[in-house]
mmCIF file as gemmi writes it, N, C-alpha and C atoms, coordinates in Angstrom:
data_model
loop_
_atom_site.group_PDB
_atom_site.id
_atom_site.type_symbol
_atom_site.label_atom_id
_atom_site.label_alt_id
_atom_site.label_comp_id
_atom_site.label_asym_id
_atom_site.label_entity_id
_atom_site.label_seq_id
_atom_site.pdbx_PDB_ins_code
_atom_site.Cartn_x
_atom_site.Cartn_y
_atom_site.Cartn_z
_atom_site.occupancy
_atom_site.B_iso_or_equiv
_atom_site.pdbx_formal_charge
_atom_site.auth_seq_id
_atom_site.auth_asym_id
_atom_site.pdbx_PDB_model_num
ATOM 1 N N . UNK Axp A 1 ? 100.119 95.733 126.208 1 0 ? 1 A 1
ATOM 2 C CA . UNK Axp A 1 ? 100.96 94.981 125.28 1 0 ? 1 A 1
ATOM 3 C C . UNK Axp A 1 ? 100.201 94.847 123.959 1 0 ? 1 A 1
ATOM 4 N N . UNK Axp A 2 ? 101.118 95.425 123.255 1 0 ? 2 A 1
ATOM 5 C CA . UNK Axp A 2 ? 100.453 95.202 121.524 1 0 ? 2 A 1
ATOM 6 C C . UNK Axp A 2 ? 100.575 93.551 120.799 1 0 ? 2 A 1
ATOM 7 N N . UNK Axp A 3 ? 99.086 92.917 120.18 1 0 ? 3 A 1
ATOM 8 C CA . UNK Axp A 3 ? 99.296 91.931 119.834 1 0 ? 3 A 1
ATOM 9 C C . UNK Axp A 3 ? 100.162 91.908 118.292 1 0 ? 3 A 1
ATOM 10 N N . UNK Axp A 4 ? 101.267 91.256 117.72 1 0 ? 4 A 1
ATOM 11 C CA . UNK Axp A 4 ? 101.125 91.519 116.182 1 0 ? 4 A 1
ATOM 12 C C . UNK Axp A 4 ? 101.122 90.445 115.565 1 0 ? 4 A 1
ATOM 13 N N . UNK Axp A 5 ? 100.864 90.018 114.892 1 0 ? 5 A 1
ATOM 14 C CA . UNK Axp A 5 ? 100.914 89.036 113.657 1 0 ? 5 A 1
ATOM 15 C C . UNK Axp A 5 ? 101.797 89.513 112.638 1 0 ? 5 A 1
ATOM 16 N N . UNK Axp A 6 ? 102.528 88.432 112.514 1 0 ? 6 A 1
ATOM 17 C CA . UNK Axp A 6 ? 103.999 88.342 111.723 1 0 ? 6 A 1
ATOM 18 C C . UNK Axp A 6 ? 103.838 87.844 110.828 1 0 ? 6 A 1
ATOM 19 N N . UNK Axp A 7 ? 103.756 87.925 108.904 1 0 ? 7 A 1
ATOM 20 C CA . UNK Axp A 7 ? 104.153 87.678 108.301 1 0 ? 7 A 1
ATOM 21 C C . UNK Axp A 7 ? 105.462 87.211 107.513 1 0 ? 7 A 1
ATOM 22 N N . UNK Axp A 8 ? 105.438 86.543 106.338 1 0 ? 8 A 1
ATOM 23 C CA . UNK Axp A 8 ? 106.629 85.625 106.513 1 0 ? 8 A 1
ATOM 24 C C . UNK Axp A 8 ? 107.445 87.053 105.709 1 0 ? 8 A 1
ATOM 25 N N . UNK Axp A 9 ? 107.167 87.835 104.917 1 0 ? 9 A 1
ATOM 26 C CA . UNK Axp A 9 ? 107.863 89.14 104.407 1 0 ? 9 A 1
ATOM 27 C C . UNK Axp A 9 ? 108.668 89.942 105.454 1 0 ? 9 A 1
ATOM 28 N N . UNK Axp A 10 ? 107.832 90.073 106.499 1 0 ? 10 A 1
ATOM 29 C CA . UNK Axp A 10 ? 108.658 90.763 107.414 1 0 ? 10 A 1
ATOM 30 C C . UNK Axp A 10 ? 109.937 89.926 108.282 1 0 ? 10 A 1
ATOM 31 N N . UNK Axp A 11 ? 109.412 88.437 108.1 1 0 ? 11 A 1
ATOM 32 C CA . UNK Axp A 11 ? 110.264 87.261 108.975 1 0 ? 11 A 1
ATOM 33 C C . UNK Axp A 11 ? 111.695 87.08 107.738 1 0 ? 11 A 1
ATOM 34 N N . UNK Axp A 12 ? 111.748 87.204 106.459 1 0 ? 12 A 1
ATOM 35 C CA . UNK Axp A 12 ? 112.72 87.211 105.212 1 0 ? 12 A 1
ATOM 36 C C . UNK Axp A 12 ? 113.307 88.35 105.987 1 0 ? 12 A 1
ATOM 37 N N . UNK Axp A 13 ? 112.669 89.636 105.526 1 0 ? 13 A 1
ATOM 38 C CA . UNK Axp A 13 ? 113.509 90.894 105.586 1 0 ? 13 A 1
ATOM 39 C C . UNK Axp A 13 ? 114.548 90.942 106.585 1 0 ? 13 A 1
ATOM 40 N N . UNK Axp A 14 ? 113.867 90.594 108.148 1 0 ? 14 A 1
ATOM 41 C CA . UNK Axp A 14 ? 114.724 90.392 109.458 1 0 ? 14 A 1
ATOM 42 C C . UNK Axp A 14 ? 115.892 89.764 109.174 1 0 ? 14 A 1
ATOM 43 N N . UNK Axp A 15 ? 115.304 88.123 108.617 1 0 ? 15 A 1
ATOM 44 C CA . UNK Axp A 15 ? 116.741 87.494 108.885 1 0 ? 15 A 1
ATOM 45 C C . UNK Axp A 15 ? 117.839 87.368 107.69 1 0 ? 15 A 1
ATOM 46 N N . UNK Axp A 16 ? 117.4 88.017 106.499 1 0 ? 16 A 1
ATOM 47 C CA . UNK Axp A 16 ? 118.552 88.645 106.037 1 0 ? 16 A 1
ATOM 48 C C . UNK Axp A 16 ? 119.11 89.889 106.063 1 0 ? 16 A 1
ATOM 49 N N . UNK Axp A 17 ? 118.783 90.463 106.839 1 0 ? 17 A 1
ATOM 50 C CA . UNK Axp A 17 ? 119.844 91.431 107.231 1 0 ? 17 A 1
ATOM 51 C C . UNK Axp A 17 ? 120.216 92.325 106.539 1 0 ? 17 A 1
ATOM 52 N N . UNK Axp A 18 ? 119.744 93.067 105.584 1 0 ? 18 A 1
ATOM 53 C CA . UNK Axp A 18 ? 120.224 93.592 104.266 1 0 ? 18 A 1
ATOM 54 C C . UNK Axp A 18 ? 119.473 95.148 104.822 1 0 ? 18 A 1
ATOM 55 N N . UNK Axp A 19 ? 120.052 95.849 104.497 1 0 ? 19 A 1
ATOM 56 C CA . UNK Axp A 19 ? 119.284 97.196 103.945 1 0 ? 19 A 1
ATOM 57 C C . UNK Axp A 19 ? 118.385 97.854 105.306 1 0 ? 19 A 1
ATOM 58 N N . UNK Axp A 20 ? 117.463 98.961 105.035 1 0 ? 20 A 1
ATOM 59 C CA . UNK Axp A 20 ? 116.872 99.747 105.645 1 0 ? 20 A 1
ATOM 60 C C . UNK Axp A 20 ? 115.15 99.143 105.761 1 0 ? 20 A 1
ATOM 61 N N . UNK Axp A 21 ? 114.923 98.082 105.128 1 0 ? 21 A 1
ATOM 62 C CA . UNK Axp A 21 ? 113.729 97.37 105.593 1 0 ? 21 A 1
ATOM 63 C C . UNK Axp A 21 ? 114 95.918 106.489 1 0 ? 21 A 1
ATOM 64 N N . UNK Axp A 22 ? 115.161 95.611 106.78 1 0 ? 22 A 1
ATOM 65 C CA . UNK Axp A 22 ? 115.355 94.424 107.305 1 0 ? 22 A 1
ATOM 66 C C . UNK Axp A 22 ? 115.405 95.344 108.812 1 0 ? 22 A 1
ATOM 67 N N . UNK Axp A 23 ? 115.86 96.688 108.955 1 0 ? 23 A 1
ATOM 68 C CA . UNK Axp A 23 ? 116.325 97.075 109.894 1 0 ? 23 A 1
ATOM 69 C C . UNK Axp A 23 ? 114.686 97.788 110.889 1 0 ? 23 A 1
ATOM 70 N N . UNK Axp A 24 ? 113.605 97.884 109.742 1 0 ? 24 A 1
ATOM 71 C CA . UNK Axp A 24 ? 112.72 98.081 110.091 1 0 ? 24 A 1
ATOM 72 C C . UNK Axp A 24 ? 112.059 96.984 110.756 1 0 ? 24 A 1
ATOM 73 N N . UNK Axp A 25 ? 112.135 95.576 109.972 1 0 ? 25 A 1
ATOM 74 C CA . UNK Axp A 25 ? 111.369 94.431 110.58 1 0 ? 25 A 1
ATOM 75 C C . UNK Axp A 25 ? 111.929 93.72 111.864 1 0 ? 25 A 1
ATOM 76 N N . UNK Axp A 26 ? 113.546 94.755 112.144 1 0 ? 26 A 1
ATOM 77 C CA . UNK Axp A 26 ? 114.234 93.514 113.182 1 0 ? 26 A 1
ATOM 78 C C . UNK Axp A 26 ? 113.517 94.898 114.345 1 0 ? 26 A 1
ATOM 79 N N . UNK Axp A 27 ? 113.48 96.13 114.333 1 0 ? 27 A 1
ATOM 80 C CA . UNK Axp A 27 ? 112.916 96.785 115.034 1 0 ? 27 A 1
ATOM 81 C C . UNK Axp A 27 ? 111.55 96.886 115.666 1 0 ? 27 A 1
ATOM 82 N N . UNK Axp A 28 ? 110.52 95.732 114.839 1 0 ? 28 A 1
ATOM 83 C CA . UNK Axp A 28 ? 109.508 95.318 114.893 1 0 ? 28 A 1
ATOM 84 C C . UNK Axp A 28 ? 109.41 93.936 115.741 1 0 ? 28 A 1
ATOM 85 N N . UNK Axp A 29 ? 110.261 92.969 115.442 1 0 ? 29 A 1
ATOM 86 C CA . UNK Axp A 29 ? 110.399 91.977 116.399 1 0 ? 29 A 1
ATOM 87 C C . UNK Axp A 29 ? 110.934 91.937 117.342 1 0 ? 29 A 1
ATOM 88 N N . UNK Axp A 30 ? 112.176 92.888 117.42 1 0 ? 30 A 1
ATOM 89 C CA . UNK Axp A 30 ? 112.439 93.29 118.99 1 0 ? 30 A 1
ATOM 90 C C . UNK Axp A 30 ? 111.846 94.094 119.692 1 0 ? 30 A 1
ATOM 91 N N . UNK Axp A 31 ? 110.768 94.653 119.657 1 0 ? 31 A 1
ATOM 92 C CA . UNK Axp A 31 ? 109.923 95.812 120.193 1 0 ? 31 A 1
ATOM 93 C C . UNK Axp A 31 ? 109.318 95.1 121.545 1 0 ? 31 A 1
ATOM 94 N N . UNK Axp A 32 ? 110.015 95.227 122.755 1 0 ? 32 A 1
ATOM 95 C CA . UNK Axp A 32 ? 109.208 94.536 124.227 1 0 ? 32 A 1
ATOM 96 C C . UNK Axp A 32 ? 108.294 94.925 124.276 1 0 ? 32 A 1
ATOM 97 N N . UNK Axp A 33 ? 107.597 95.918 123.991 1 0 ? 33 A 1
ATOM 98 C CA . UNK Axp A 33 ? 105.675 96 123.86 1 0 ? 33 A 1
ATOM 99 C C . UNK Axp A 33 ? 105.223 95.596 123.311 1 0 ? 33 A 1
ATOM 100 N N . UNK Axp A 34 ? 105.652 94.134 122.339 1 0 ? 34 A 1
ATOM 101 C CA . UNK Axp A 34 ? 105.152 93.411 121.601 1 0 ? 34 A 1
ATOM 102 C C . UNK Axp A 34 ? 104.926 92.58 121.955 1 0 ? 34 A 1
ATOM 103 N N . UNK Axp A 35 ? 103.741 91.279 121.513 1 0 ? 35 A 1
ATOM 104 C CA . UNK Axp A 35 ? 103.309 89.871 121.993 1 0 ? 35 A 1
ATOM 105 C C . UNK Axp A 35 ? 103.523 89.526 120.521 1 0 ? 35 A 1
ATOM 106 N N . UNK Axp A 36 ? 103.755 88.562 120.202 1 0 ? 36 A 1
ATOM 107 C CA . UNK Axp A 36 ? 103.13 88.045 118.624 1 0 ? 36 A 1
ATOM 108 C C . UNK Axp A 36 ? 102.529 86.691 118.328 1 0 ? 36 A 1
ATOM 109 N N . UNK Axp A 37 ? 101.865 86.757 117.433 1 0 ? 37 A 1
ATOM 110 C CA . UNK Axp A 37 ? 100.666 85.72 116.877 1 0 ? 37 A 1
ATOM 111 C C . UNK Axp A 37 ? 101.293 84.999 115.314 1 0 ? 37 A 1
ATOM 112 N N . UNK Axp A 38 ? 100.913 84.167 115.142 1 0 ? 38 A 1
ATOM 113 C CA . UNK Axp A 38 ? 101.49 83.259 114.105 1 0 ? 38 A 1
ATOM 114 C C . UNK Axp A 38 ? 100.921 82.079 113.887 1 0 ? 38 A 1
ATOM 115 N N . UNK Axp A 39 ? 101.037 81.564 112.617 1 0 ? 39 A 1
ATOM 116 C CA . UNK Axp A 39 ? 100.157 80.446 112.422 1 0 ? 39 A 1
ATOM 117 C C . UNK Axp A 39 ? 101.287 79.589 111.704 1 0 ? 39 A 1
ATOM 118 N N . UNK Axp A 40 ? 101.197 78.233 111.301 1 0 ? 40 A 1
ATOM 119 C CA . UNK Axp A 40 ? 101.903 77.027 110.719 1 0 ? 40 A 1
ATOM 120 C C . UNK Axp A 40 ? 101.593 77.927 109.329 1 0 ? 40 A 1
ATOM 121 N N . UNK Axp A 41 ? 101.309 78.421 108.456 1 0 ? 41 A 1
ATOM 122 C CA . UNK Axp A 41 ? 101.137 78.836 107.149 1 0 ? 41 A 1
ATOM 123 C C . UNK Axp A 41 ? 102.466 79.145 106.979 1 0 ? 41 A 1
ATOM 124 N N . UNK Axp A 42 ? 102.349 80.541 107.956 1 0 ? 42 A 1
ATOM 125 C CA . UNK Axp A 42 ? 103.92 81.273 107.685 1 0 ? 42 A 1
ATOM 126 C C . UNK Axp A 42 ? 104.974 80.399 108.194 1 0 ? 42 A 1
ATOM 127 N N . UNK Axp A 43 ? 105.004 79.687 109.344 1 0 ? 43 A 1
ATOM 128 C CA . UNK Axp A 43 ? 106.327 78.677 109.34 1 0 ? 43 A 1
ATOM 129 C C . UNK Axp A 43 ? 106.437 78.286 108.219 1 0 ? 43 A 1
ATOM 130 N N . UNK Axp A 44 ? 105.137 76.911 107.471 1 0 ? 44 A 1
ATOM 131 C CA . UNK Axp A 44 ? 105.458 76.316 106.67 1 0 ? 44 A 1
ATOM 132 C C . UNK Axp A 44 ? 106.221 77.36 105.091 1 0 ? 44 A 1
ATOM 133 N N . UNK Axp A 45 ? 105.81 78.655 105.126 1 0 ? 45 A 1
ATOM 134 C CA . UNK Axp A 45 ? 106.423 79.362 104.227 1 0 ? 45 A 1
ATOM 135 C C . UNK Axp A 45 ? 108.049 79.6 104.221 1 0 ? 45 A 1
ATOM 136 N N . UNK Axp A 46 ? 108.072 80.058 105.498 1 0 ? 46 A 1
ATOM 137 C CA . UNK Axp A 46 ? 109.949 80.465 105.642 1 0 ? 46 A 1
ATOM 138 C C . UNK Axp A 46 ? 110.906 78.808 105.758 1 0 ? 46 A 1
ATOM 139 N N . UNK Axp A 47 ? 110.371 78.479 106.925 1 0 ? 47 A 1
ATOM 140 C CA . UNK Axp A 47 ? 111.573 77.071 107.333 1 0 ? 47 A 1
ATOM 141 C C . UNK Axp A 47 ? 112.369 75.999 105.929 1 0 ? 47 A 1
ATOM 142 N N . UNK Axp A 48 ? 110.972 75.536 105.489 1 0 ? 48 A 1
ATOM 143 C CA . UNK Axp A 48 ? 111.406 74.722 104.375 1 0 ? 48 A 1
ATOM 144 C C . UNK Axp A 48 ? 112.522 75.784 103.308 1 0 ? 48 A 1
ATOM 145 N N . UNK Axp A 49 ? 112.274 76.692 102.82 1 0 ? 49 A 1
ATOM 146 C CA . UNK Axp A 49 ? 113.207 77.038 101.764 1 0 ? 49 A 1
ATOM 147 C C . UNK Axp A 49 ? 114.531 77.525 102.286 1 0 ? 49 A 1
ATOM 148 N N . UNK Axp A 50 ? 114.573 78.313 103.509 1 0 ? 50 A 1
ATOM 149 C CA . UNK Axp A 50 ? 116.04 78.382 104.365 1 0 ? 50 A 1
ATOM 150 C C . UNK Axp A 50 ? 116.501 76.936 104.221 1 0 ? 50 A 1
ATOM 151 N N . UNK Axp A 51 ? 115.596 75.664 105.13 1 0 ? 51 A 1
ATOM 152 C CA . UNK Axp A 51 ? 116.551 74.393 105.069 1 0 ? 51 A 1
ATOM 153 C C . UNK Axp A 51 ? 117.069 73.905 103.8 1 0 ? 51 A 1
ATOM 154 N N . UNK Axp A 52 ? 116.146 73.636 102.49 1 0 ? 52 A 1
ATOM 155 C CA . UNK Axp A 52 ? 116.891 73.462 101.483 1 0 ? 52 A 1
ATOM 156 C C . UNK Axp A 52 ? 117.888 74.043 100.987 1 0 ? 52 A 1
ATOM 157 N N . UNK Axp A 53 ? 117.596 75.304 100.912 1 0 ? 53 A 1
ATOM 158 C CA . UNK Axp A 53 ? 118.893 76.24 100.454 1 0 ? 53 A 1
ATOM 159 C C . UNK Axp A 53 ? 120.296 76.393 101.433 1 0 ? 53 A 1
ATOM 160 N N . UNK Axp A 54 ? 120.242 75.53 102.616 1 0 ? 54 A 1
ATOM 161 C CA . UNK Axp A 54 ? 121.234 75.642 103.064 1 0 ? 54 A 1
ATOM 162 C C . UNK Axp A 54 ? 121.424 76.699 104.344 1 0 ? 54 A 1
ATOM 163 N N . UNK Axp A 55 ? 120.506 77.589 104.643 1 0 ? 55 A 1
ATOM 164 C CA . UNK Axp A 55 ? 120.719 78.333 105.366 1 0 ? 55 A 1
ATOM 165 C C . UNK Axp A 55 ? 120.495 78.453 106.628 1 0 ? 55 A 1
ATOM 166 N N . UNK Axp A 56 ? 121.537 77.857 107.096 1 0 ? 56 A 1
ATOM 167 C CA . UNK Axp A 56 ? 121.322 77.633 108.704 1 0 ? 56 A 1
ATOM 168 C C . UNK Axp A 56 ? 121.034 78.569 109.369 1 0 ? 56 A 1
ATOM 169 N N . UNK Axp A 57 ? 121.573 79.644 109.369 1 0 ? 57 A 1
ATOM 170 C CA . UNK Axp A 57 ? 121.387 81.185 110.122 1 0 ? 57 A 1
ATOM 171 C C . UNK Axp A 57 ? 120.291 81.541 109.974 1 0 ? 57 A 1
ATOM 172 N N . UNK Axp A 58 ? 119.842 81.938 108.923 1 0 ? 58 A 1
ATOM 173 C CA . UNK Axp A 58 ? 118.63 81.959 108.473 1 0 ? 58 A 1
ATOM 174 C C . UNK Axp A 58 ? 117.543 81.39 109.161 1 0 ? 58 A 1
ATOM 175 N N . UNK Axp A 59 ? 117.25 79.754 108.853 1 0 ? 59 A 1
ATOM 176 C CA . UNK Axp A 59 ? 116.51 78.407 109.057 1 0 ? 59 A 1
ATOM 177 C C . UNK Axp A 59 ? 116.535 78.59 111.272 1 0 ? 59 A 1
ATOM 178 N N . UNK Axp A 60 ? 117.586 79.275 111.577 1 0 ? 60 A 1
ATOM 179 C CA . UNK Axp A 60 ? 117.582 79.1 113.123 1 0 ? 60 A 1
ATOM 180 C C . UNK Axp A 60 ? 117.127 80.461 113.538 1 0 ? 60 A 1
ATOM 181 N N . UNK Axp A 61 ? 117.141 81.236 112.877 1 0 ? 61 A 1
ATOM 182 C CA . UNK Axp A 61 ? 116.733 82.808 113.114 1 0 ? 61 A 1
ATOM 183 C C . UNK Axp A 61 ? 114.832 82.33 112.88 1 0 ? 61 A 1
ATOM 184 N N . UNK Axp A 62 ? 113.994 82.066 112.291 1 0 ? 62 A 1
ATOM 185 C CA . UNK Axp A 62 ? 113.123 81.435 112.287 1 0 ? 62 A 1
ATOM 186 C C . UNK Axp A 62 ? 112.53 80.949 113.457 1 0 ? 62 A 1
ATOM 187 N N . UNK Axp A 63 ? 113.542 79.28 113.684 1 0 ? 63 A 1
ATOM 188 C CA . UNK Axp A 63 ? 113.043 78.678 114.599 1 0 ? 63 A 1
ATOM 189 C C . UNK Axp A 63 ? 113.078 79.309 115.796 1 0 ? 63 A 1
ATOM 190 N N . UNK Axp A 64 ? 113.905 80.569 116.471 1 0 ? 64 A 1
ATOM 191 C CA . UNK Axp A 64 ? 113.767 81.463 117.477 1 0 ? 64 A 1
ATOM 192 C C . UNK Axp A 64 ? 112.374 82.125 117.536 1 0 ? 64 A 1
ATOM 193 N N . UNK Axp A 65 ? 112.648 83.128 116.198 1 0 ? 65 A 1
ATOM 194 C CA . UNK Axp A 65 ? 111.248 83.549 116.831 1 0 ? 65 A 1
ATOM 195 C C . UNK Axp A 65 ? 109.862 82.577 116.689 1 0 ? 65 A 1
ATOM 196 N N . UNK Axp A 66 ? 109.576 81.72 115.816 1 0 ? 66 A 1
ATOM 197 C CA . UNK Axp A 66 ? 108.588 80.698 116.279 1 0 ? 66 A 1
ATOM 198 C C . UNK Axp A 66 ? 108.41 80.212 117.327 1 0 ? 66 A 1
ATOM 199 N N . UNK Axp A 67 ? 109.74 79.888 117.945 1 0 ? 67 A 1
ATOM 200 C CA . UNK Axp A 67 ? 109.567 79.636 119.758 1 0 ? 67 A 1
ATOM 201 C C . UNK Axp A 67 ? 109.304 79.996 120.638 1 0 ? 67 A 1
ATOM 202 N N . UNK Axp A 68 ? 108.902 81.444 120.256 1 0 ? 68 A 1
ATOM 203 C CA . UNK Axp A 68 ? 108.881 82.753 121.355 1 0 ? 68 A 1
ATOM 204 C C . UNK Axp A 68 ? 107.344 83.301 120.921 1 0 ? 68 A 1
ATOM 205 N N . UNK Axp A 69 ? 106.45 82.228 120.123 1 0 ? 69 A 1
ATOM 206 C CA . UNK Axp A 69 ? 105.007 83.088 119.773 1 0 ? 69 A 1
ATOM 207 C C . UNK Axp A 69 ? 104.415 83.163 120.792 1 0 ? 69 A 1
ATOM 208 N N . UNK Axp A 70 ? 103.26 83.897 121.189 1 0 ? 70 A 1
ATOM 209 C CA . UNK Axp A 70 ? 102.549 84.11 122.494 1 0 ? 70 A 1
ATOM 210 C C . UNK Axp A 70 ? 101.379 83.344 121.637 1 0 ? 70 A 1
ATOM 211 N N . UNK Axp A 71 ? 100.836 83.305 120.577 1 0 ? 71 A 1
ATOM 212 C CA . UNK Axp A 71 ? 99.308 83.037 120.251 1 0 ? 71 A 1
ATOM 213 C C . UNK Axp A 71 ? 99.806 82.864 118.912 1 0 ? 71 A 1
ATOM 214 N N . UNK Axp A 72 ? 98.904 81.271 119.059 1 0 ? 72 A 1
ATOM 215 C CA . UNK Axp A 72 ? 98.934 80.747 117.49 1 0 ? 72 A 1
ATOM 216 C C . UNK Axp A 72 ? 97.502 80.641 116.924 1 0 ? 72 A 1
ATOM 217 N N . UNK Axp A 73 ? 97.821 80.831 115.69 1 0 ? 73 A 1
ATOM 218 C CA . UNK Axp A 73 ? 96.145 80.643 115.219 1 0 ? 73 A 1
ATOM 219 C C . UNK Axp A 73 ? 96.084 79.464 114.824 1 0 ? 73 A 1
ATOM 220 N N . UNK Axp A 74 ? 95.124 78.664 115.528 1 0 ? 74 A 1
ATOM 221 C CA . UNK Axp A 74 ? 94.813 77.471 115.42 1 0 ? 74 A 1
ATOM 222 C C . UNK Axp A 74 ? 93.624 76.615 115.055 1 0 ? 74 A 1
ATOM 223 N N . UNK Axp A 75 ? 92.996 77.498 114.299 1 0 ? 75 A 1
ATOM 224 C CA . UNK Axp A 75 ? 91.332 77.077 113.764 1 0 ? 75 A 1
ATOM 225 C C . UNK Axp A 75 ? 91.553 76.979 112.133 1 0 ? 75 A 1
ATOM 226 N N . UNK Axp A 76 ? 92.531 76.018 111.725 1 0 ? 76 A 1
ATOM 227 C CA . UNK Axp A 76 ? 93.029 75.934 110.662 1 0 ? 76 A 1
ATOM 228 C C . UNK Axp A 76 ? 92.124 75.385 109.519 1 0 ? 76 A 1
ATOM 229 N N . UNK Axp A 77 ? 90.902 75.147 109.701 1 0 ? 77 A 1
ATOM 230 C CA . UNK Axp A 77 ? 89.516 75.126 108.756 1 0 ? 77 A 1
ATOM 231 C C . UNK Axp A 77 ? 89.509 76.683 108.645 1 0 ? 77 A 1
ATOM 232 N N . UNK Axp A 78 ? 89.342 77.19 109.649 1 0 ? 78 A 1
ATOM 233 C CA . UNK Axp A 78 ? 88.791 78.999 109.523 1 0 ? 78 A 1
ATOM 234 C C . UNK Axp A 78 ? 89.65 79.298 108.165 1 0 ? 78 A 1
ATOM 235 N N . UNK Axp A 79 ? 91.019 79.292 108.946 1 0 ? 79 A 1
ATOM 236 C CA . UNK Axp A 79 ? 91.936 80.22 108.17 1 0 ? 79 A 1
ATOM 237 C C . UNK Axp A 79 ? 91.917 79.401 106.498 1 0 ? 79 A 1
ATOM 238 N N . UNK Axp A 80 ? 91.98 78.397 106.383 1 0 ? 80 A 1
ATOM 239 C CA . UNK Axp A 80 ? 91.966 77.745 104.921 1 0 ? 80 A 1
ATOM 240 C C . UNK Axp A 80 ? 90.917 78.486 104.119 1 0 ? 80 A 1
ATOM 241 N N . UNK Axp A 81 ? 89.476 78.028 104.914 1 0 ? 81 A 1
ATOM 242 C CA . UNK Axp A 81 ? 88.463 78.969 104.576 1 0 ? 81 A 1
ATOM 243 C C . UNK Axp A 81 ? 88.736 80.256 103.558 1 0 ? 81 A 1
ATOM 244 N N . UNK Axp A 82 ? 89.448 81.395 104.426 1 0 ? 82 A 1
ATOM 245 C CA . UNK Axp A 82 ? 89.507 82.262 104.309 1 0 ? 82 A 1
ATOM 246 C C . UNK Axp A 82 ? 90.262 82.608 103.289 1 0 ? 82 A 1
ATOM 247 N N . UNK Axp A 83 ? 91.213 82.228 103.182 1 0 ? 83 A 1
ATOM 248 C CA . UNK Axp A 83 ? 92.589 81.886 102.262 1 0 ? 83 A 1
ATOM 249 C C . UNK Axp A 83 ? 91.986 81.68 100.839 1 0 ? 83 A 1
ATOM 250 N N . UNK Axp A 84 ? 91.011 80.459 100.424 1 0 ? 84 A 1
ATOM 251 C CA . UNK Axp A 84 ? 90.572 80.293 99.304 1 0 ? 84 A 1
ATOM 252 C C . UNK Axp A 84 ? 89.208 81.153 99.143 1 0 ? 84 A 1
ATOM 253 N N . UNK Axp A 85 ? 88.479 81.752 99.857 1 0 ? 85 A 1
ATOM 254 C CA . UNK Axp A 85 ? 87.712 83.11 99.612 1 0 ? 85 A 1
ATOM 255 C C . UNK Axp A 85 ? 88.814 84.369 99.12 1 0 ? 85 A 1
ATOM 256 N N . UNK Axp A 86 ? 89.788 84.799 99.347 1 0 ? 86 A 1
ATOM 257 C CA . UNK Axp A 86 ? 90.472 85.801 98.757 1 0 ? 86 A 1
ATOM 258 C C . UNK Axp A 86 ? 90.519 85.989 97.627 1 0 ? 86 A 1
């Protein structure tokens, strides 16, 4: 089983639905040889602007796959760390 880490670009593309890269990223999250990894960064990136803007479909397409992570990164000193070294 392949681990992946999901960015919030590929988590947009999916759940709007548009075009020949959304169709790439929904082919990526439905892939059953997949596990995926995720951290509160990228939630906190997607959820909030779907909920303000109204977009329920959207905002619940989200909360699915967040519910379904196998491995969260959770050493959230590390990753801050890292974040402001870039």
């Amino acid at each position: 089983m392949m681990i992946s880490f999901i960015d919030s670009g590929v988590l947009v593309a999916a759940a709007r639905s548009v075009g020949e890269l959304s169709e790439k990223a929904l082919s990526i999250l439905e892939d059953s040889e997949r596990e995926f990894a995720d951290s509160v960064f990228v939630k906190l990136e997607v959820i909030p602007k779907a909920i303000s803007n109204r977009q329920t479909k959207e905002s619940e397409f989200y909360e699915t796959f967040f519910s379904s992570i196998t491995y969260w990164a959770n050493d959230l000193d590390k990753m801050a760390l890292q974040y402001l070294l870039c």
